[in-house]
mmCIF file as gemmi writes it, N, C-alpha and C atoms, coordinates in Angstrom:
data_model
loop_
_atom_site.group_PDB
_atom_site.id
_atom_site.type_symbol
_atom_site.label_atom_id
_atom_site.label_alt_id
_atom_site.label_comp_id
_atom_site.label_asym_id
_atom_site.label_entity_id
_atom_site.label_seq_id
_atom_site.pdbx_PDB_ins_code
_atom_site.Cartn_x
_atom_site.Cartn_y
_atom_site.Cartn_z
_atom_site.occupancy
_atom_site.B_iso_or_equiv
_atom_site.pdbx_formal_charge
_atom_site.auth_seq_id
_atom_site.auth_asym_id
_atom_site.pdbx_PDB_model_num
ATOM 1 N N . UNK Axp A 1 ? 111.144 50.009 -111.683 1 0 ? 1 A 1
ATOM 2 C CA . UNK Axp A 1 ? 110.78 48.65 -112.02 1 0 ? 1 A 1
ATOM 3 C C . UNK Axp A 1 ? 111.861 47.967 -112.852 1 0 ? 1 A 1
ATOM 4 N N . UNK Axp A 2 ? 112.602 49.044 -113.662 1 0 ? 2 A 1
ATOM 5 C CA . UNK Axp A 2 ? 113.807 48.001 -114.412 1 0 ? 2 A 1
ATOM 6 C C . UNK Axp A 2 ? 115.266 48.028 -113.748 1 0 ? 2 A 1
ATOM 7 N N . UNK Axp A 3 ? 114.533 48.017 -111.961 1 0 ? 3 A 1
ATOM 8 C CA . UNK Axp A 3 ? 115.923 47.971 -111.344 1 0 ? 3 A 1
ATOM 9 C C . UNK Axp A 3 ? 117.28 49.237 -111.13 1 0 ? 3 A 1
ATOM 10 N N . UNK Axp A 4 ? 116.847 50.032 -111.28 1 0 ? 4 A 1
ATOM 11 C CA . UNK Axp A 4 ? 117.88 51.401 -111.728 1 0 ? 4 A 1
ATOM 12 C C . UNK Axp A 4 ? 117.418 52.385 -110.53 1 0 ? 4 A 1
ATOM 13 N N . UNK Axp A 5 ? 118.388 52.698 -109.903 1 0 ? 5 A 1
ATOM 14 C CA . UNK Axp A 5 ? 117.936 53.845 -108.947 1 0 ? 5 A 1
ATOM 15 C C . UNK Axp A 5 ? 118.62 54.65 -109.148 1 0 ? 5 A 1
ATOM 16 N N . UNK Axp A 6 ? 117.843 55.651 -109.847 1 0 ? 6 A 1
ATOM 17 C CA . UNK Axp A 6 ? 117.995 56.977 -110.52 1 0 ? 6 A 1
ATOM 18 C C . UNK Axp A 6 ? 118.098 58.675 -109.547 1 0 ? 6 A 1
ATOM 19 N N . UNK Axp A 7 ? 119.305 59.485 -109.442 1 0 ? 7 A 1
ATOM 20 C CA . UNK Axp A 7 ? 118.423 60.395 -108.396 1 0 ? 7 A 1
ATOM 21 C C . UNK Axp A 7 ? 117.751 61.387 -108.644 1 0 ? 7 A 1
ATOM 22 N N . UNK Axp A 8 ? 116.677 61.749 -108.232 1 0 ? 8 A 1
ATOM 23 C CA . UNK Axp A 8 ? 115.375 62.518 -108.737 1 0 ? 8 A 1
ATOM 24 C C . UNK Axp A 8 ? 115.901 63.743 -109.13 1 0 ? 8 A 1
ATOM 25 N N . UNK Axp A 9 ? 117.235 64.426 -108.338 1 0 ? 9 A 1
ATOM 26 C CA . UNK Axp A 9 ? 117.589 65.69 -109.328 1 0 ? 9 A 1
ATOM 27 C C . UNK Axp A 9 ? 118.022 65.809 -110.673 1 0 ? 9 A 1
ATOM 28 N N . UNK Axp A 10 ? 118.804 64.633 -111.201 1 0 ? 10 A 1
ATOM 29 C CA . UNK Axp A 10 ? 119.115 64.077 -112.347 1 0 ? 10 A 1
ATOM 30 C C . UNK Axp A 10 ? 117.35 64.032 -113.373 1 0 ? 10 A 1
ATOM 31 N N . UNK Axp A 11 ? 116.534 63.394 -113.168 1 0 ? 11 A 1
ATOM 32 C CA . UNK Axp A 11 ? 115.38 63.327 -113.582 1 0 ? 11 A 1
ATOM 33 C C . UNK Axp A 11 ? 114.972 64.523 -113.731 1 0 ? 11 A 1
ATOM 34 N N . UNK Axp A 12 ? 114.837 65.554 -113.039 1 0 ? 12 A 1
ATOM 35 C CA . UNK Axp A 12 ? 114.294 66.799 -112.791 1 0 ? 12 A 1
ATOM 36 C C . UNK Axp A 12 ? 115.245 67.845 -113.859 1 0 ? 12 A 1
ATOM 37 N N . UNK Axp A 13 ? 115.88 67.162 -113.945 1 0 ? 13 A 1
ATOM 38 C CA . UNK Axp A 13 ? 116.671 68.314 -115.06 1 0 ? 13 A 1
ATOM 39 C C . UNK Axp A 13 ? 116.757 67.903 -116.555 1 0 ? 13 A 1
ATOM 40 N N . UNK Axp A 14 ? 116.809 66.156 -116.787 1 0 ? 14 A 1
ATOM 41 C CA . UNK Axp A 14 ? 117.021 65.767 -117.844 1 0 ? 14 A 1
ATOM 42 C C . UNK Axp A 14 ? 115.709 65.911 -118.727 1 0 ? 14 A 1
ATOM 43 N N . UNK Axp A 15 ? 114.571 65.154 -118.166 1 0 ? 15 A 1
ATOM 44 C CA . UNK Axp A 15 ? 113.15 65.023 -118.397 1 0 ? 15 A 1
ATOM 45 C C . UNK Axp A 15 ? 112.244 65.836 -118.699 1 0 ? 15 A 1
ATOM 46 N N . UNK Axp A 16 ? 112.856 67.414 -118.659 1 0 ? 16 A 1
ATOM 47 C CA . UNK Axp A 16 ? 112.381 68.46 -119.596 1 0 ? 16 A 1
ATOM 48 C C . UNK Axp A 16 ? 112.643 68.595 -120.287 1 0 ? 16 A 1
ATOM 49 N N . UNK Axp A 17 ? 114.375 68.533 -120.838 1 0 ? 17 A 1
ATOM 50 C CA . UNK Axp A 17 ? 114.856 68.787 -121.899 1 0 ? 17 A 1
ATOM 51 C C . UNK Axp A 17 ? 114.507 67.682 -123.315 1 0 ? 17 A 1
ATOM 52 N N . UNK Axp A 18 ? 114.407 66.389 -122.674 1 0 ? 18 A 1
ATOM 53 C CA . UNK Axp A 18 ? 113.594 65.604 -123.367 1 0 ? 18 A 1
ATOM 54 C C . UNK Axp A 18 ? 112.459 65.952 -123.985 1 0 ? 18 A 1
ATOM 55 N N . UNK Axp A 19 ? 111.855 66.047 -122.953 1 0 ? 19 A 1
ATOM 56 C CA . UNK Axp A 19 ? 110.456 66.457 -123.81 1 0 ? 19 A 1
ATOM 57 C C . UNK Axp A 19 ? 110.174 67.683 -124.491 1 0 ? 19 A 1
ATOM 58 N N . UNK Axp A 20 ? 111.497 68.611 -124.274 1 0 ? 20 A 1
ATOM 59 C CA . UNK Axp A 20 ? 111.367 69.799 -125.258 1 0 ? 20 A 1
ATOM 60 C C . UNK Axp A 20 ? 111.654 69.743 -126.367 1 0 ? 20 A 1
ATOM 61 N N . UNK Axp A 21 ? 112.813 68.459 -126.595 1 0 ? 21 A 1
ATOM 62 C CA . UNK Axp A 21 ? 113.462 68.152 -127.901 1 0 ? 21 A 1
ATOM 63 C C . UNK Axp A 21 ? 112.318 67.772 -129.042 1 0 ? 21 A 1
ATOM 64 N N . UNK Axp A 22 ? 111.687 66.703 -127.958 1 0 ? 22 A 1
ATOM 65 C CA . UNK Axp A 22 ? 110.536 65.75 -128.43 1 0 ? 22 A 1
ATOM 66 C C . UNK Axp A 22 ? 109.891 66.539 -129.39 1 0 ? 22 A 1
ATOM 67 N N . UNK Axp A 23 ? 109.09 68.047 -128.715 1 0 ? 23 A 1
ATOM 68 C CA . UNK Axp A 23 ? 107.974 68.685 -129.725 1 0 ? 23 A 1
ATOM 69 C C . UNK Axp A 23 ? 108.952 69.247 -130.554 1 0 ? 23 A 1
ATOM 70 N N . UNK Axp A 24 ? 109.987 69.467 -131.267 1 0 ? 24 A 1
ATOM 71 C CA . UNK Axp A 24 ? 110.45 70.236 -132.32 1 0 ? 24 A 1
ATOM 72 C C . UNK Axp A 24 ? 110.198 68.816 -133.332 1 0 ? 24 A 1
ATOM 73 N N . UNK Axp A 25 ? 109.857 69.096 -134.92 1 0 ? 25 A 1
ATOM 74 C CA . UNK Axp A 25 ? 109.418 68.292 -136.124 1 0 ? 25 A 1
ATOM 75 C C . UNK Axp A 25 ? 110.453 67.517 -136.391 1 0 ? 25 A 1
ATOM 76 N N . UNK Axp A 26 ? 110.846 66.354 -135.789 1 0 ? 26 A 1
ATOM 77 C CA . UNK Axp A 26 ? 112.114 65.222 -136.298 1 0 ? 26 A 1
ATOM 78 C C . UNK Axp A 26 ? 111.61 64.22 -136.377 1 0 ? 26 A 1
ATOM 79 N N . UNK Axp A 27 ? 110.606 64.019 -135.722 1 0 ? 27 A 1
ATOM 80 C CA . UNK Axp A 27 ? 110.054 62.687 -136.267 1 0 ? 27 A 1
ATOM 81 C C . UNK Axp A 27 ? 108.677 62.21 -136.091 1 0 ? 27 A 1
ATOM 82 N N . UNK Axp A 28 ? 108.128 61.255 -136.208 1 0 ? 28 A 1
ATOM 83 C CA . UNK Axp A 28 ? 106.247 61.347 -136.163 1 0 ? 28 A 1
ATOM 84 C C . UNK Axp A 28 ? 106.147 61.203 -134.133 1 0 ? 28 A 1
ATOM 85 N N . UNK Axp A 29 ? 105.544 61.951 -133.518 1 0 ? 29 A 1
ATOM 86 C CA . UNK Axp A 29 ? 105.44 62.025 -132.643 1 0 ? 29 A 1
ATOM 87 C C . UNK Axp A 29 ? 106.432 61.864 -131.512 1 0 ? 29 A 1
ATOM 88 N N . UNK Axp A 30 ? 107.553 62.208 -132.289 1 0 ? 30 A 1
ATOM 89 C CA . UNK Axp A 30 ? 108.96 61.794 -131.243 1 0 ? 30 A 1
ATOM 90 C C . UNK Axp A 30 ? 109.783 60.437 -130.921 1 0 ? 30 A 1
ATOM 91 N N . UNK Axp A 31 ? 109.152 59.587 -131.653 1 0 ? 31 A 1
ATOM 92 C CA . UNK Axp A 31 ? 109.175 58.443 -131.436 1 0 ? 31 A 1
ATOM 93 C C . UNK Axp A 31 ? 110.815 57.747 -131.959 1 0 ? 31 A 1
ATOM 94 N N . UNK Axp A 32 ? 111.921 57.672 -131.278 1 0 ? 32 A 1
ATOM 95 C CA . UNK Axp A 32 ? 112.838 57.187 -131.615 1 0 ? 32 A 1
ATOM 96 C C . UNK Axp A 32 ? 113.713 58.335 -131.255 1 0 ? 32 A 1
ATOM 97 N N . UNK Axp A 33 ? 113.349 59.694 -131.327 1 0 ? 33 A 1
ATOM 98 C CA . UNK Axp A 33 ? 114.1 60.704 -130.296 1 0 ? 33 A 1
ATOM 99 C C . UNK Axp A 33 ? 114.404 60.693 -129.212 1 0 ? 33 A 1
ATOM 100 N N . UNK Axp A 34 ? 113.234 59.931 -128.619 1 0 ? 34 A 1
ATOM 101 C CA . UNK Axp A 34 ? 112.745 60.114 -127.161 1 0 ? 34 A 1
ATOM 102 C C . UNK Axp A 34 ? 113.833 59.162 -126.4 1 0 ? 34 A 1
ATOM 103 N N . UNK Axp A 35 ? 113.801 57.559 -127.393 1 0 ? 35 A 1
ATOM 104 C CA . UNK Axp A 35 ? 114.529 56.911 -126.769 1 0 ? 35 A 1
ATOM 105 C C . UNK Axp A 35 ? 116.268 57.258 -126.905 1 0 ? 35 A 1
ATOM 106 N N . UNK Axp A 36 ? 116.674 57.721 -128.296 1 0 ? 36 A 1
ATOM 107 C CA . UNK Axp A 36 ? 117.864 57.996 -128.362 1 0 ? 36 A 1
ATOM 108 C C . UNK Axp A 36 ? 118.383 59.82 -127.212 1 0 ? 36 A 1
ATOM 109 N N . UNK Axp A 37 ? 117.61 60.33 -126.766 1 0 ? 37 A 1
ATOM 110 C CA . UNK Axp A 37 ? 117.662 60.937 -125.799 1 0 ? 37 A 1
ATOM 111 C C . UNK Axp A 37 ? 117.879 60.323 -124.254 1 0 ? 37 A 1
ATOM 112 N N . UNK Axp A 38 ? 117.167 59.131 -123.683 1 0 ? 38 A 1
ATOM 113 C CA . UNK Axp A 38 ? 117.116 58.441 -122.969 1 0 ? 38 A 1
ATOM 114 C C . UNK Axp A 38 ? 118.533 57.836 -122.724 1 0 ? 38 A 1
ATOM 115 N N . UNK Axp A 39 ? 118.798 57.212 -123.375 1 0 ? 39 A 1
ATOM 116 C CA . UNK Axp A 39 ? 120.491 56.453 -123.922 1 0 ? 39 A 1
ATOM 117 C C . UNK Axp A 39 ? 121.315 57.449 -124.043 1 0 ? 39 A 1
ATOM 118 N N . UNK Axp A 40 ? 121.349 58.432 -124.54 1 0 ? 40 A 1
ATOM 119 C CA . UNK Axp A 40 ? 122.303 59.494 -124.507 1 0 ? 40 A 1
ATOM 120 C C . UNK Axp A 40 ? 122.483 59.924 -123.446 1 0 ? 40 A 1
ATOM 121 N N . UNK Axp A 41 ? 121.457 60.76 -122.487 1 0 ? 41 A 1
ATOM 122 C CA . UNK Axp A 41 ? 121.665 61.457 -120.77 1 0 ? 41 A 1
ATOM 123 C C . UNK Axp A 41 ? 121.637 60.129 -120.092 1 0 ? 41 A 1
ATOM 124 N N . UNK Axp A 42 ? 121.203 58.68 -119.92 1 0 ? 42 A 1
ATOM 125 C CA . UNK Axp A 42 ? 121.157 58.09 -118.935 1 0 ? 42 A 1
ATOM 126 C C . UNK Axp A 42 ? 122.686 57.663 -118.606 1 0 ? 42 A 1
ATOM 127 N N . UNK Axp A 43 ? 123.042 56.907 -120.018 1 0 ? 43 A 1
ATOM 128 C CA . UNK Axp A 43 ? 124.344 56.173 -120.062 1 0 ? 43 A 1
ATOM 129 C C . UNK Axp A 43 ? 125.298 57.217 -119.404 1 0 ? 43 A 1
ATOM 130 N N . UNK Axp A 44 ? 125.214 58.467 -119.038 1 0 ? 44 A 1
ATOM 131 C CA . UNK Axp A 44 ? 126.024 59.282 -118.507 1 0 ? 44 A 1
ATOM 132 C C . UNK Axp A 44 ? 125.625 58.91 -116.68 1 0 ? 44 A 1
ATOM 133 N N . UNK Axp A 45 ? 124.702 58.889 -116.684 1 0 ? 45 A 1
ATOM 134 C CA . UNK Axp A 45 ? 124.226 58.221 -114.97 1 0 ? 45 A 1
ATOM 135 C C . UNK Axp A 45 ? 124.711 56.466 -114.967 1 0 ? 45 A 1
ATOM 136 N N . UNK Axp A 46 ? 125.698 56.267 -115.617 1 0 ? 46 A 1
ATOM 137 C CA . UNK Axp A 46 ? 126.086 54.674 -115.498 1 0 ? 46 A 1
ATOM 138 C C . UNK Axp A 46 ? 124.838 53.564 -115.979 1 0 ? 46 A 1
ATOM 139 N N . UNK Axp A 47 ? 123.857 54.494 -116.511 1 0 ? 47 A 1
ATOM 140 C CA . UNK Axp A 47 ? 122.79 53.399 -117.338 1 0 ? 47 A 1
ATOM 141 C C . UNK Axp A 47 ? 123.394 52.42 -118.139 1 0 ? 47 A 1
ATOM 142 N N . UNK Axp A 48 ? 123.029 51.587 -118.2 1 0 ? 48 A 1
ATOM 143 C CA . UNK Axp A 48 ? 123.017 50.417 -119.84 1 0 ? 48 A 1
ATOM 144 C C . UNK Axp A 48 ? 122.664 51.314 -120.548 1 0 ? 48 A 1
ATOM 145 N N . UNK Axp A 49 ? 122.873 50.818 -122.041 1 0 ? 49 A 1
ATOM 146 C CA . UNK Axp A 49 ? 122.3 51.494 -123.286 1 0 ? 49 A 1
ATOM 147 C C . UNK Axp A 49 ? 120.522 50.816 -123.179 1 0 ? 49 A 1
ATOM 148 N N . UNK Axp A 50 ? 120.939 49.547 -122.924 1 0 ? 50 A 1
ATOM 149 C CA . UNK Axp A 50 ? 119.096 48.835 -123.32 1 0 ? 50 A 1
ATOM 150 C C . UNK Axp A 50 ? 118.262 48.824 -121.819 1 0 ? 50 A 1
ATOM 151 N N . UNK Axp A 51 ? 118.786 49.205 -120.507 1 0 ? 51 A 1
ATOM 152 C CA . UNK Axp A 51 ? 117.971 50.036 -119.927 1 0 ? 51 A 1
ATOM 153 C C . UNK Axp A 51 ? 117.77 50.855 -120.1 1 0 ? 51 A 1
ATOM 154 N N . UNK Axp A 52 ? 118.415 51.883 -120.9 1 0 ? 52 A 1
ATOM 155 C CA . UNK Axp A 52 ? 117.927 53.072 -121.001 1 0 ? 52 A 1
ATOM 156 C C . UNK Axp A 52 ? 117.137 53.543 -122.212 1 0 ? 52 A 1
ATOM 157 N N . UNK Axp A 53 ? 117.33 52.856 -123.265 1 0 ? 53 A 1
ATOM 158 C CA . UNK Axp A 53 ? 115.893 52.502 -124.374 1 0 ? 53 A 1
ATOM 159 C C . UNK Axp A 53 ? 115.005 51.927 -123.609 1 0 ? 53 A 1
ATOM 160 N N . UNK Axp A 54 ? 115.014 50.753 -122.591 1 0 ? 54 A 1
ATOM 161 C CA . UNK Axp A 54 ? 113.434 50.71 -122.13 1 0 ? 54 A 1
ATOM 162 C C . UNK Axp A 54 ? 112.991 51.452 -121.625 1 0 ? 54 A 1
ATOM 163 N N . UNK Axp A 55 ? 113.784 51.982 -120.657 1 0 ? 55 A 1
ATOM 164 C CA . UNK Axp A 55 ? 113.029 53.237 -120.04 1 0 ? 55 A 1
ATOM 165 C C . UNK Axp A 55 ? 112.064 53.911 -120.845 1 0 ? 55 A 1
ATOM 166 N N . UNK Axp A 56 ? 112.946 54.802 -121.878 1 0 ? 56 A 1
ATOM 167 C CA . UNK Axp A 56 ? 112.267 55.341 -122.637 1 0 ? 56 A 1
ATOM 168 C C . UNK Axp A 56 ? 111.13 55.322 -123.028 1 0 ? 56 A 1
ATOM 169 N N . UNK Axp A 57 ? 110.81 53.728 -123.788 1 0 ? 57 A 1
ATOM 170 C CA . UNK Axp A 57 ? 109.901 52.875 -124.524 1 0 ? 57 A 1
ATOM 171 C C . UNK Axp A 57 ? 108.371 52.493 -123.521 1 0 ? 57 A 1
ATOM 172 N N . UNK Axp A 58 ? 108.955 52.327 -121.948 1 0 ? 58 A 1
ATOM 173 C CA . UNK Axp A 58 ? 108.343 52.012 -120.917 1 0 ? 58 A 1
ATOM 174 C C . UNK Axp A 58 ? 107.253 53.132 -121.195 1 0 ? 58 A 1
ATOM 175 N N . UNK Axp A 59 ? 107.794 54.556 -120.662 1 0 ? 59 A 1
ATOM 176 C CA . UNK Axp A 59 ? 107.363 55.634 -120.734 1 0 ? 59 A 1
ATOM 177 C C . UNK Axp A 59 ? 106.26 55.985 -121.699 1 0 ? 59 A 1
ATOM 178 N N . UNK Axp A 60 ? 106.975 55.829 -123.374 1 0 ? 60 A 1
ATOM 179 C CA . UNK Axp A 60 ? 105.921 56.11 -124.7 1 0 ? 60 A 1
ATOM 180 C C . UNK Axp A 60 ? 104.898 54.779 -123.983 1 0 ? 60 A 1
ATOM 181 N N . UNK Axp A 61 ? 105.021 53.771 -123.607 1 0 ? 61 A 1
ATOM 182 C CA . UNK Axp A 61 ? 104.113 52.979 -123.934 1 0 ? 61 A 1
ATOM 183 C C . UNK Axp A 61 ? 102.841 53.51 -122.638 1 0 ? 61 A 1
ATOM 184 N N . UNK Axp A 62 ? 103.418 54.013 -121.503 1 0 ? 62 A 1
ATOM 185 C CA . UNK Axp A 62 ? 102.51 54.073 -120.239 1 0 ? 62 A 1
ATOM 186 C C . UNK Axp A 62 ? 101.86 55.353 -121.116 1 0 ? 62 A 1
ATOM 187 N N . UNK Axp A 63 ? 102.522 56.6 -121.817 1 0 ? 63 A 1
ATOM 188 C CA . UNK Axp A 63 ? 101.728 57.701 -122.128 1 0 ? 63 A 1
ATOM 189 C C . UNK Axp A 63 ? 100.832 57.089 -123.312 1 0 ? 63 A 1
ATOM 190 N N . UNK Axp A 64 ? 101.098 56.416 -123.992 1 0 ? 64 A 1
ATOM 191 C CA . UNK Axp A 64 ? 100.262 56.315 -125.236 1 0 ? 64 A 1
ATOM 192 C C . UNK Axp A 64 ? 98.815 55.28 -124.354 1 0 ? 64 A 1
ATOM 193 N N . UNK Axp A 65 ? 98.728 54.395 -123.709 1 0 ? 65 A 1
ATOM 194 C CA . UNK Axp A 65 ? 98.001 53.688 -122.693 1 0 ? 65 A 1
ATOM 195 C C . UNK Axp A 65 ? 97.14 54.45 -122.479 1 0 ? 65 A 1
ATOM 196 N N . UNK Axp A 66 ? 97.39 56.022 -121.689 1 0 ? 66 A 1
ATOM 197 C CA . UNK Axp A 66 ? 96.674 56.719 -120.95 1 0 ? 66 A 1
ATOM 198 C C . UNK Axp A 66 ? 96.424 57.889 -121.912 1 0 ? 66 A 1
ATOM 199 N N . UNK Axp A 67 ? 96.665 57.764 -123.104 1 0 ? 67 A 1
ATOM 200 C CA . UNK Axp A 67 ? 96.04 58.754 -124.103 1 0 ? 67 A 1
ATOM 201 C C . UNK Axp A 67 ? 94.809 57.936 -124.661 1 0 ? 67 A 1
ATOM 202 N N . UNK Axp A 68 ? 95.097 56.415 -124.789 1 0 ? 68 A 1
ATOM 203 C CA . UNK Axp A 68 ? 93.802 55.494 -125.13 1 0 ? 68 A 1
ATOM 204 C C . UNK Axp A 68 ? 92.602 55.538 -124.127 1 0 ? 68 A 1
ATOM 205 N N . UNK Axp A 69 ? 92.836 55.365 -122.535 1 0 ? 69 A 1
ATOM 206 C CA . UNK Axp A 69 ? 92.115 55.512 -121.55 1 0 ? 69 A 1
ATOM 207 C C . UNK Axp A 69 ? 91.271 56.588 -121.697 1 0 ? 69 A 1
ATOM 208 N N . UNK Axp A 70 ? 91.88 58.001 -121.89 1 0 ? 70 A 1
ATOM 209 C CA . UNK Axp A 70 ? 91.506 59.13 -121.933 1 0 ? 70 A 1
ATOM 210 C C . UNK Axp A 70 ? 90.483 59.51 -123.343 1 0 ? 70 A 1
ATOM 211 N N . UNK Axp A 71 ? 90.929 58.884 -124.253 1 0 ? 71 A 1
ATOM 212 C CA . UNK Axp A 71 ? 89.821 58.521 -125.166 1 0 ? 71 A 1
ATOM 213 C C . UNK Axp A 71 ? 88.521 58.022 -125.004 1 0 ? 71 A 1
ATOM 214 N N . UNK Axp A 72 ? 88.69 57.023 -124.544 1 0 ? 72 A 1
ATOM 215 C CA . UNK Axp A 72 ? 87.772 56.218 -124.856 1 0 ? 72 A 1
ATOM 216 C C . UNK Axp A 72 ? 87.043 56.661 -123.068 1 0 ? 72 A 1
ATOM 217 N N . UNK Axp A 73 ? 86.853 57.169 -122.156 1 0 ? 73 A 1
ATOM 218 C CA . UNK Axp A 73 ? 86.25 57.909 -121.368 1 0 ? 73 A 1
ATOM 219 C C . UNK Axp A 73 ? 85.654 59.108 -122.205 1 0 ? 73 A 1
ATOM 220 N N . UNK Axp A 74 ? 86.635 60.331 -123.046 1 0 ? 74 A 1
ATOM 221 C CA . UNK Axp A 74 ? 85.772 60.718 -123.59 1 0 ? 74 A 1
ATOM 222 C C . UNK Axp A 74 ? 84.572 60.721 -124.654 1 0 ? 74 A 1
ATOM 223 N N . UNK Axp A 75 ? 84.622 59.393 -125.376 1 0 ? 75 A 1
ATOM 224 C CA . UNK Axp A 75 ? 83.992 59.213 -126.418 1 0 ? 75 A 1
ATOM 225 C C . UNK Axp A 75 ? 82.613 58.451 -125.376 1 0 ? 75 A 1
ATOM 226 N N . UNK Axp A 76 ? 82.781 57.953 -124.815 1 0 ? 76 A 1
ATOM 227 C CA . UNK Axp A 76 ? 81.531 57.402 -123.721 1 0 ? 76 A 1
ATOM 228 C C . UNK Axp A 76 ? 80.747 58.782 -123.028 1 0 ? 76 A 1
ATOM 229 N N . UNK Axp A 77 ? 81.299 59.578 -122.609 1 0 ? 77 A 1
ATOM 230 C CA . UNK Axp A 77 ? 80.415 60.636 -122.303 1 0 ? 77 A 1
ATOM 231 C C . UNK Axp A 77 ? 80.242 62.066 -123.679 1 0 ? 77 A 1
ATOM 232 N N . UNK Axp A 78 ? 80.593 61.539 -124.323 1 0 ? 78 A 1
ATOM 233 C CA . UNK Axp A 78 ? 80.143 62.587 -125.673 1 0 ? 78 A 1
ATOM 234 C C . UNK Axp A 78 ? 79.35 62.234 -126.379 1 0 ? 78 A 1
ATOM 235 N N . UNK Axp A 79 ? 79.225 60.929 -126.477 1 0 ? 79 A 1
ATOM 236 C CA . UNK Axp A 79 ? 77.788 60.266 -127.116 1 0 ? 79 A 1
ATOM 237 C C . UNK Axp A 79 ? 76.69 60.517 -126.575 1 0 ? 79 A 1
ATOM 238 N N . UNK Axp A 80 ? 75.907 61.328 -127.664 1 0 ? 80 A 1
ATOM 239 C CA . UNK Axp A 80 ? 74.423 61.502 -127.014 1 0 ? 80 A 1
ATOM 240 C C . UNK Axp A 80 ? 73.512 60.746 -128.045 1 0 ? 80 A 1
């Protein structure tokens, strides 16, 4: 969606290491790792720097979305 055609083996290799960095204790929920990880491996795939913070940001925002969704489904069927 932000225009970037990325190739999926590149993704497949970077996008773990990300998120492995993510869970070690640097910052409150990864937040600013994630993107300076993003900018670091993308800009090597000819990314922008500020496509590649949105990316990032895109991402926290779609997971944090669907951690709210996922809430609030469970709090509707746990109420008795």
């Amino acid at each position: 969606s932000l225009g970037e055609d990325l190739p999926l083996l590149y993704l497949a290799a970077i996008l773990p290491v990300i998120r492995l960095v993510m869970q070690l204790p640097l910052s409150v929920g990864g937040f600013g790792v994630r993107e300076v990880l993003y900018v670091y491996f993308f800009t090597y795939m000819g990314v922008s720097t500020e496509t590649a913070a949105a990316i990032g940001l895109v991402g926290a925002t779609l997971g944090y979305l669907n951690a709210i969704i996922g809430a609030v489904v469970d709090l509707i069927y746990h109420i008795d």
